[in-house]
TILORO-625528 format. One line per 2 residues: number of its first residue (from 1); their letters; for each residue x, y, z of N, C-alpha, C, CB. Coordinates in Angstrom, 2 decimals. Atoms other than C-alpha are relative to their C-alpha. Glycine has a CB too. Layout:
REM residues N
NUM> A> X,Y,Z,X,Y,Z,X,Y,Z,X,Y,Z | ... $
END
This chain:
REM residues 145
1> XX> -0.54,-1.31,-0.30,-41.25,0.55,-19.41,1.47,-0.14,0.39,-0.81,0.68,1.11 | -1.31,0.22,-0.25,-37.72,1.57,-19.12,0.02,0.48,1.41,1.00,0.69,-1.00 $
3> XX> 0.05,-0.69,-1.10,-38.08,2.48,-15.32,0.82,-1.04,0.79,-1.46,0.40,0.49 | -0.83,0.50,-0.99,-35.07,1.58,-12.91,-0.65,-0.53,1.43,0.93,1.07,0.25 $
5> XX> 0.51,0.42,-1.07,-36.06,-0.88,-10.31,0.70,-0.03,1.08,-0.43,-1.00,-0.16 | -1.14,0.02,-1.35,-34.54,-0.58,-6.66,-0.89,-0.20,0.91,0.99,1.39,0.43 $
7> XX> 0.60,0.19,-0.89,-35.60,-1.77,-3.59,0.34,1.46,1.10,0.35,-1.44,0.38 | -0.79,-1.60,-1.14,-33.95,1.83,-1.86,-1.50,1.20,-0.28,2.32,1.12,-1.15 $
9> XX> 0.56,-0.99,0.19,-36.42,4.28,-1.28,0.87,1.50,-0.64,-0.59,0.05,1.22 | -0.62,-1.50,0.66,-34.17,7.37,-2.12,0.32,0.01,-1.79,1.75,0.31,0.87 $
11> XX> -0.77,0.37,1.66,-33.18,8.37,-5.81,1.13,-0.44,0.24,0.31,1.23,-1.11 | -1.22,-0.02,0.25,-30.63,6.88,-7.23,1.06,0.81,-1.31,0.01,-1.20,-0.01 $
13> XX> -0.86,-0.55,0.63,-27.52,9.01,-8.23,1.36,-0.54,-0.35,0.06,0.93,0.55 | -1.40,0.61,0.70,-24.39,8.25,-10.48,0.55,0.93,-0.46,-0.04,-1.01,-1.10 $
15> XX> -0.91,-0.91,0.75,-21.36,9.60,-10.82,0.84,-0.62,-1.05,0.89,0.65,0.92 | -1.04,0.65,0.98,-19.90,8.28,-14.58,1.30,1.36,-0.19,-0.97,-0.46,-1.77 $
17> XX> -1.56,-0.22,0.57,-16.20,9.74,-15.05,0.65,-0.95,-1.35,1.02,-0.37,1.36 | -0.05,0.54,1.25,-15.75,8.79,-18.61,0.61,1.12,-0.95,-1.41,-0.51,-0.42 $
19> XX> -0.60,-1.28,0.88,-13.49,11.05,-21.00,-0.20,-0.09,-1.50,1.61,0.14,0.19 | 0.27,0.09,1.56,-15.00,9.39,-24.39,-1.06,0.92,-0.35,-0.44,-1.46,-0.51 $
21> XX> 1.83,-0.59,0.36,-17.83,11.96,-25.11,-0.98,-0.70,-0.98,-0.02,1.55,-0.77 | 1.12,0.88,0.85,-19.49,9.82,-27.41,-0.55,-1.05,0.83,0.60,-0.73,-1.34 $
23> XX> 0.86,1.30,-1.12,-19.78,6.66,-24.90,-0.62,0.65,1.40,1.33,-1.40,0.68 | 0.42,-0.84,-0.99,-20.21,9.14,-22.23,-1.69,0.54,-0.23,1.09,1.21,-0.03 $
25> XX> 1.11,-0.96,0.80,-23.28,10.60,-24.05,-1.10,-1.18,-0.01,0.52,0.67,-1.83 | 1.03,1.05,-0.01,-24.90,7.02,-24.67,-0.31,-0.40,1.39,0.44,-1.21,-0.80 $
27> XX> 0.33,0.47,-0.94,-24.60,6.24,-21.20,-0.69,0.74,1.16,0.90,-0.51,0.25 | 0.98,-0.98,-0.99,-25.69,9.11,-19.25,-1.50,0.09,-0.94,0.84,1.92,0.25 $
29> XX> 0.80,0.42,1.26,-28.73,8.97,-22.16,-0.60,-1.73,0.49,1.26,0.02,-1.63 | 0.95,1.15,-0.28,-29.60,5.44,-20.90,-0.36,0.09,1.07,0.39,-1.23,-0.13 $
31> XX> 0.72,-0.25,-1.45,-29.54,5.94,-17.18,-0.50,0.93,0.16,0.62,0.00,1.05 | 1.54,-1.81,-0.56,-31.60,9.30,-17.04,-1.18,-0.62,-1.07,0.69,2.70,-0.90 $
33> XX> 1.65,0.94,0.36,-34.16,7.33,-19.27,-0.41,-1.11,0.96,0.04,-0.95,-1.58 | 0.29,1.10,-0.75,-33.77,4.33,-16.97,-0.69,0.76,1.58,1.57,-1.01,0.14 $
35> XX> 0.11,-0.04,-0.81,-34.87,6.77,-14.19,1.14,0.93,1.34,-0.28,-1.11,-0.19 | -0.85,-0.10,-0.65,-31.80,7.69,-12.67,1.01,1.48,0.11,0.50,-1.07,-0.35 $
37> XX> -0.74,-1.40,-0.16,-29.72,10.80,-11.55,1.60,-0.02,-0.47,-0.05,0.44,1.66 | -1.51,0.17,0.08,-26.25,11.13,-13.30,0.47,1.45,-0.05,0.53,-0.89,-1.35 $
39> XX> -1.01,-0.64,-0.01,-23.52,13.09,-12.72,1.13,-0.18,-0.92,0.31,-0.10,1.04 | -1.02,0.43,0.12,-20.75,12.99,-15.28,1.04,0.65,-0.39,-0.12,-0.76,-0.50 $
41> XX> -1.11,-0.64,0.49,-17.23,13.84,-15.70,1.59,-0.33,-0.62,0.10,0.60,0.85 | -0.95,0.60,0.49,-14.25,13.54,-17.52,1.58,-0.09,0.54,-0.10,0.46,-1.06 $
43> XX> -1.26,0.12,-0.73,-11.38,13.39,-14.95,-0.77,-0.23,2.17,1.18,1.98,-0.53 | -0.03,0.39,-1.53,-10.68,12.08,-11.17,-0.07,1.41,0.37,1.41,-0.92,0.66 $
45> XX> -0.16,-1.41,-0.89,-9.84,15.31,-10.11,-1.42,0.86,0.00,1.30,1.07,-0.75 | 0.95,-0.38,0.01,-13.11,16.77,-11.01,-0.87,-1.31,0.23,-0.12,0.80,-1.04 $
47> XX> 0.73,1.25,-0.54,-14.78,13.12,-9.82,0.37,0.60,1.52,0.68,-1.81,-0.53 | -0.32,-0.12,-1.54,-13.34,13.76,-6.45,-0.85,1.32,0.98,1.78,0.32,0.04 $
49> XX> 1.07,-0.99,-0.43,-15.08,17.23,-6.14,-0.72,0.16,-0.16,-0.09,0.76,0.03 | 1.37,0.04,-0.16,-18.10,16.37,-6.69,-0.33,-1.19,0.61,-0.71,0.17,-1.18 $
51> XX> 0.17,1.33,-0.74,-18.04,13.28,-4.39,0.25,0.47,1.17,0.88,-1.24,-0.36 | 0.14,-0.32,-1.63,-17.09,15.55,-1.68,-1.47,1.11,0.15,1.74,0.96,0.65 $
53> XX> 1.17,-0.97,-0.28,-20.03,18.09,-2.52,-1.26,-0.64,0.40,-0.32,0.83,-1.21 | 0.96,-0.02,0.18,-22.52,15.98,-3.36,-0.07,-1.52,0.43,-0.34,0.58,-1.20 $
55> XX> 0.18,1.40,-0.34,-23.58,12.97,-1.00,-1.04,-0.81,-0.07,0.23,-0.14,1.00 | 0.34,0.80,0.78,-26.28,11.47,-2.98,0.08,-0.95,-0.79,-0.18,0.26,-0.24 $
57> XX> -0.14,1.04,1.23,-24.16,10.02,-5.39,0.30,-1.51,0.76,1.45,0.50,-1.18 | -0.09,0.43,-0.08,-24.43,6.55,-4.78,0.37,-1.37,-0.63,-0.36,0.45,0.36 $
59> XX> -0.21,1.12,1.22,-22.97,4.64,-7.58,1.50,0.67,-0.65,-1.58,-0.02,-1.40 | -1.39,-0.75,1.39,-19.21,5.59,-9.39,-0.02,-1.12,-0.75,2.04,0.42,0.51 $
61> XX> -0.38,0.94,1.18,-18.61,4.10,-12.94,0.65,0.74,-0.37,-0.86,-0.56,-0.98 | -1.06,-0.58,0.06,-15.28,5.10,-13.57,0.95,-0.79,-1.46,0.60,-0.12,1.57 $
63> XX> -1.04,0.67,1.15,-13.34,4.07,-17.09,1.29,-0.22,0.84,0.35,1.09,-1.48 | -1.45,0.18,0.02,-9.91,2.37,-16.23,1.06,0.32,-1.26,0.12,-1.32,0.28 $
65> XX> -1.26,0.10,1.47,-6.77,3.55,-18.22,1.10,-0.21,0.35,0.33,1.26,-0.94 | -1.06,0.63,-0.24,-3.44,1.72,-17.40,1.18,0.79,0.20,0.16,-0.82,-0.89 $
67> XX> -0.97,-0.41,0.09,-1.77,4.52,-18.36,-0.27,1.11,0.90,0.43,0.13,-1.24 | 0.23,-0.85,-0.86,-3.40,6.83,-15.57,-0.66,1.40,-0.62,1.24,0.13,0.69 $
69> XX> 0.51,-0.78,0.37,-4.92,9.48,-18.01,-1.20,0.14,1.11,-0.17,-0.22,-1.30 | 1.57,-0.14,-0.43,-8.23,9.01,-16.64,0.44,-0.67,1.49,-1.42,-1.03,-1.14 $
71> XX> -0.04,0.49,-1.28,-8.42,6.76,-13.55,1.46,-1.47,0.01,-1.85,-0.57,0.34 | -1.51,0.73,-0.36,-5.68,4.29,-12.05,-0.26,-1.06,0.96,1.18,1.05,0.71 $
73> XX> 0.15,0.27,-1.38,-5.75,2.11,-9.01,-0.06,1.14,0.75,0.98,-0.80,0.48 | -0.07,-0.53,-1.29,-4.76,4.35,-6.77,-0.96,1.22,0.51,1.32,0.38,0.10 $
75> XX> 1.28,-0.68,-0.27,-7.99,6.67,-7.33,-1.18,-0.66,0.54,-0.40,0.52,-1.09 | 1.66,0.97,-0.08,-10.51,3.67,-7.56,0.71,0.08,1.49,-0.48,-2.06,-1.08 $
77> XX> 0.29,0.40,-1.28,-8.82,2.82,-4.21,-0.13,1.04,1.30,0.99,-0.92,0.23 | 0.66,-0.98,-1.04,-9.34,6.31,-2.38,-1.08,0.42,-0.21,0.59,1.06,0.25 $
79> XX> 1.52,-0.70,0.33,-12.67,6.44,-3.83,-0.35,-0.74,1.06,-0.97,-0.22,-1.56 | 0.75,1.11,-1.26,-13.47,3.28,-1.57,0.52,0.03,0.99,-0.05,-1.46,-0.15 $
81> XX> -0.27,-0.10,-1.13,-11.81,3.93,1.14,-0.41,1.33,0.57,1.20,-0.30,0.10 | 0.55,-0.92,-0.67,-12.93,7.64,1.51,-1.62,-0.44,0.06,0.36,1.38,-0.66 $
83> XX> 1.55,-0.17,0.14,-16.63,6.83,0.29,-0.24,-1.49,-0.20,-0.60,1.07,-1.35 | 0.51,1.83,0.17,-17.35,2.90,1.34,-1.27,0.30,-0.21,0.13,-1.27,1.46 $
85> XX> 0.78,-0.04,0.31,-20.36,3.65,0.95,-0.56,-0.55,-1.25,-0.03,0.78,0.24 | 0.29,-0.14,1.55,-20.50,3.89,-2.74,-0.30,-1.51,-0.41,1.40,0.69,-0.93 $
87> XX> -0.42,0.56,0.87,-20.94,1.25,-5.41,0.77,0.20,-0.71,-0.52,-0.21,-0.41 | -0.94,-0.07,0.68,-18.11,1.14,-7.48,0.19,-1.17,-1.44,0.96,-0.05,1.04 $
89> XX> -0.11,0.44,0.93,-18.06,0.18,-11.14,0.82,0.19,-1.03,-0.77,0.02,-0.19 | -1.16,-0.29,0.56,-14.80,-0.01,-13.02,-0.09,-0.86,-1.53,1.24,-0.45,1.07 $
91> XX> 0.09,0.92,1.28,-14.78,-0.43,-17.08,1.19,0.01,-0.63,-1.03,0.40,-1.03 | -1.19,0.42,1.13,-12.09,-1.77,-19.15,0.29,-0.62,-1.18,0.64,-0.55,0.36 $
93> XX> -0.15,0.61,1.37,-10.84,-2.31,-22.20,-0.28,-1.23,-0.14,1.15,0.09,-0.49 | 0.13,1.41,0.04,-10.17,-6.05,-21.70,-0.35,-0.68,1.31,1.21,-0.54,-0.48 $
95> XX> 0.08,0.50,-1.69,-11.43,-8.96,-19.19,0.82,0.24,0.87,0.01,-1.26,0.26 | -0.99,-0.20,-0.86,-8.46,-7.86,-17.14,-0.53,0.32,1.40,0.84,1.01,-0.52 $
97> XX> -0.19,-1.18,-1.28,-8.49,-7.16,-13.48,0.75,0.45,0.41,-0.25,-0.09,0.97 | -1.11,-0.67,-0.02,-6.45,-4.57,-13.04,0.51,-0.39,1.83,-0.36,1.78,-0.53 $
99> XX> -0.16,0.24,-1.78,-4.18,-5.13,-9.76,0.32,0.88,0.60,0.91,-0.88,0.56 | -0.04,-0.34,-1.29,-4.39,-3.88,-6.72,-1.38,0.93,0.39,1.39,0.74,0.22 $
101> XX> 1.59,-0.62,0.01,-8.41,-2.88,-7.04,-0.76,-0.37,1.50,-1.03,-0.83,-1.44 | 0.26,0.57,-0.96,-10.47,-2.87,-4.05,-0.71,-1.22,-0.27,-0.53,0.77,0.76 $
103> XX> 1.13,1.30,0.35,-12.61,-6.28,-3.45,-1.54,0.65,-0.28,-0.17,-1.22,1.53 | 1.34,-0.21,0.15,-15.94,-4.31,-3.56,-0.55,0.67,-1.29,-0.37,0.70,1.07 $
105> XX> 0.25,-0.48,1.83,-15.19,-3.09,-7.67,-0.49,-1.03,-0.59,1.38,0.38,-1.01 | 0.44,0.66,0.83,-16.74,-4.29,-9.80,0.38,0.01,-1.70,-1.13,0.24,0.31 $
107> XX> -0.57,-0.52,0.82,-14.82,-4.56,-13.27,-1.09,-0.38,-1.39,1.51,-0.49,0.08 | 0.82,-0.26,0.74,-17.00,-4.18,-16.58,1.10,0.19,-1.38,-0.93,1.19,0.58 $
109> XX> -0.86,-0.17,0.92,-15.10,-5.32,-19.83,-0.91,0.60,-1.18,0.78,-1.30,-0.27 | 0.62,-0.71,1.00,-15.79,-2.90,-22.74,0.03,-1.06,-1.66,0.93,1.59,-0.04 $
111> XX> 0.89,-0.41,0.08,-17.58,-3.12,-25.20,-0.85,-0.75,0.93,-0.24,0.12,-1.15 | 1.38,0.65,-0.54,-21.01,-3.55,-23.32,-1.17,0.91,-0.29,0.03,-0.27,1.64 $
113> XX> 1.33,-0.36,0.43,-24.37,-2.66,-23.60,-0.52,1.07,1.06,-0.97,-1.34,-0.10 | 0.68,-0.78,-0.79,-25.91,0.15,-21.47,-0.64,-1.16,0.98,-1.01,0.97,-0.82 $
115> XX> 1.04,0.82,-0.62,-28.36,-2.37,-20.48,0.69,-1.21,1.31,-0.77,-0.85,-1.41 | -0.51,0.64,-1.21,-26.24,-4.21,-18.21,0.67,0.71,1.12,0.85,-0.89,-0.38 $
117> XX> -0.11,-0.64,-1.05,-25.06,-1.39,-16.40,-1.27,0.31,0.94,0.59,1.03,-0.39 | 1.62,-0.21,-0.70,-28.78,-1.02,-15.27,0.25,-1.31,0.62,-1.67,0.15,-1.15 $
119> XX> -0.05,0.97,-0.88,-28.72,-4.62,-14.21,1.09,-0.39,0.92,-0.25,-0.87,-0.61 | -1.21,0.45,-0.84,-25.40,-4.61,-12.27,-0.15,1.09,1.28,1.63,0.14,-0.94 $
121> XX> 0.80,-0.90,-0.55,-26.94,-1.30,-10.89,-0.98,-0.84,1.38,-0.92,0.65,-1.35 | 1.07,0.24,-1.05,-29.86,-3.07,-9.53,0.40,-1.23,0.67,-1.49,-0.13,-0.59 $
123> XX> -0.69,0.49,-0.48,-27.70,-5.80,-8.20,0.62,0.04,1.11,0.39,-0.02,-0.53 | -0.63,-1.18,-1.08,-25.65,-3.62,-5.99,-0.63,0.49,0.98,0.33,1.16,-0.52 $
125> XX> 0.91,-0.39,-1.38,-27.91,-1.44,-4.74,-1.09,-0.76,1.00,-0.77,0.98,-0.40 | 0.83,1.42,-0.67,-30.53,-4.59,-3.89,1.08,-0.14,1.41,0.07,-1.83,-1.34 $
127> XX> -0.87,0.51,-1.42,-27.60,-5.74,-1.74,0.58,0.70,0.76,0.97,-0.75,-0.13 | -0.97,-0.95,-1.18,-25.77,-2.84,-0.48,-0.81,0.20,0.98,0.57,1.54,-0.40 $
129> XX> 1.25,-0.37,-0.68,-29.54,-2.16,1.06,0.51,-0.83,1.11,-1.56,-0.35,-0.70 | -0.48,1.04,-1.22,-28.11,-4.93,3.29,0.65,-0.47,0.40,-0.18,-0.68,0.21 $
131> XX> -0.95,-0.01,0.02,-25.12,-4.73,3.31,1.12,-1.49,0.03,-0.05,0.85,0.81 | -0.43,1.63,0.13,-24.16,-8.39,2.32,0.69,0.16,-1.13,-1.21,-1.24,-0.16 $
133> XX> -0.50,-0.42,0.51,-22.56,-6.66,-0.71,1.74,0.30,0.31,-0.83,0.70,-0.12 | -1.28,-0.59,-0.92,-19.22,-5.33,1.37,0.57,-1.41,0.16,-0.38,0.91,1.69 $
135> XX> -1.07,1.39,-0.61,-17.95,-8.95,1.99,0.58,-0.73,-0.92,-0.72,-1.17,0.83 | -0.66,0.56,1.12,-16.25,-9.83,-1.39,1.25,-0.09,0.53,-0.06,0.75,-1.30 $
137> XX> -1.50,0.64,-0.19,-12.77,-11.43,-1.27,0.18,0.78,-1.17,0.40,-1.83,-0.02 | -1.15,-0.04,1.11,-11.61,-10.03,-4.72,-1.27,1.01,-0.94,0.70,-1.98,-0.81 $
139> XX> 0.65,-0.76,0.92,-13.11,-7.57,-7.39,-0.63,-1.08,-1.14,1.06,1.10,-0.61 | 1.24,1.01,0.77,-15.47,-9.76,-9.99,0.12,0.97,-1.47,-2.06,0.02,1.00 $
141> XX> 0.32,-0.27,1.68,-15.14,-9.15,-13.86,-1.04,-0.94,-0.61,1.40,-0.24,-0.96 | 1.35,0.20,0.65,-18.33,-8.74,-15.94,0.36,0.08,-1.58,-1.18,1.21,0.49 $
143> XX> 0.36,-0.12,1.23,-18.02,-9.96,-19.31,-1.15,0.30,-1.04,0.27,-0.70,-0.15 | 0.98,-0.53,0.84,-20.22,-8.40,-22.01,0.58,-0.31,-1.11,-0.38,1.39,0.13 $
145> X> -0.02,0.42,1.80,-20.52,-8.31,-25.79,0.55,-0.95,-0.26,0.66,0.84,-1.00 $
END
């Protein structure tokens, strides 16, 4: 079964901010089969107001774009500093880590597979449960495909 495993009793909710509607489409499409509550949208500015409405969401996966269309540093880093809480999952074009990211991103080079956002998912939340997650020195790039 495709059913999202977590050790968290509560649902889990995601907010993807993604402005490709086609990859946007496969991925909200895998995590609401995997189980899971998504939220998604295609700009920070509409990411931001629904992160202050809605404090369920416990997961952002946020596309990086260099050139600030979409997200930037300086969003990923008031996402984590208003909402430590969160998981934070940042995808990019190339292995790059973009600088000046917080240490608790997690960067996600494109292409990848749905299927590893589920397992980086249950990764996270496993550990945030205990907060042994929060003590990274440096943001961590996840190669795929």
């Amino acid at each position: 079964m495709n059913e999202f495993k977590s050790e968290l009793r509560q649902p889990i909710t995601v907010l993807l901010i993604q402005p490709d509607v086609i990859l946007n489409f496969f991925i909200c499409e895998y995590l609401e089969a995997s189980g899971l509550k998504v939220f998604d949208v295609a700009t920070m500015e509409e990411a931001m107001v629904l992160l202050k409405a809605r404090a369920e969401i416990s997961v952002v996966i946020a596309e990086y774009e260099s050139t600030g269309k979409t997200t930037d540093e300086n969003y990923i880093t008031m996402i984590a500093a208003q909402f430590p809480q969160l998981a934070l999952i940042v995808t990019v074009e190339e292995a790059i880590i973009p600088a000046g990211l917080p240490p608790s991103v997690r960067v996600l080079a494109k292409p990848f597979d749905p299927k590893i956002v589920k397992e980086i998912l249950e990764h996270l939340l496993s550990r945030s449960a205990s907060q042994e997650e929060r003590s990274f020195n440096s943001p961590m790039t996840i190669k795929s495909l």
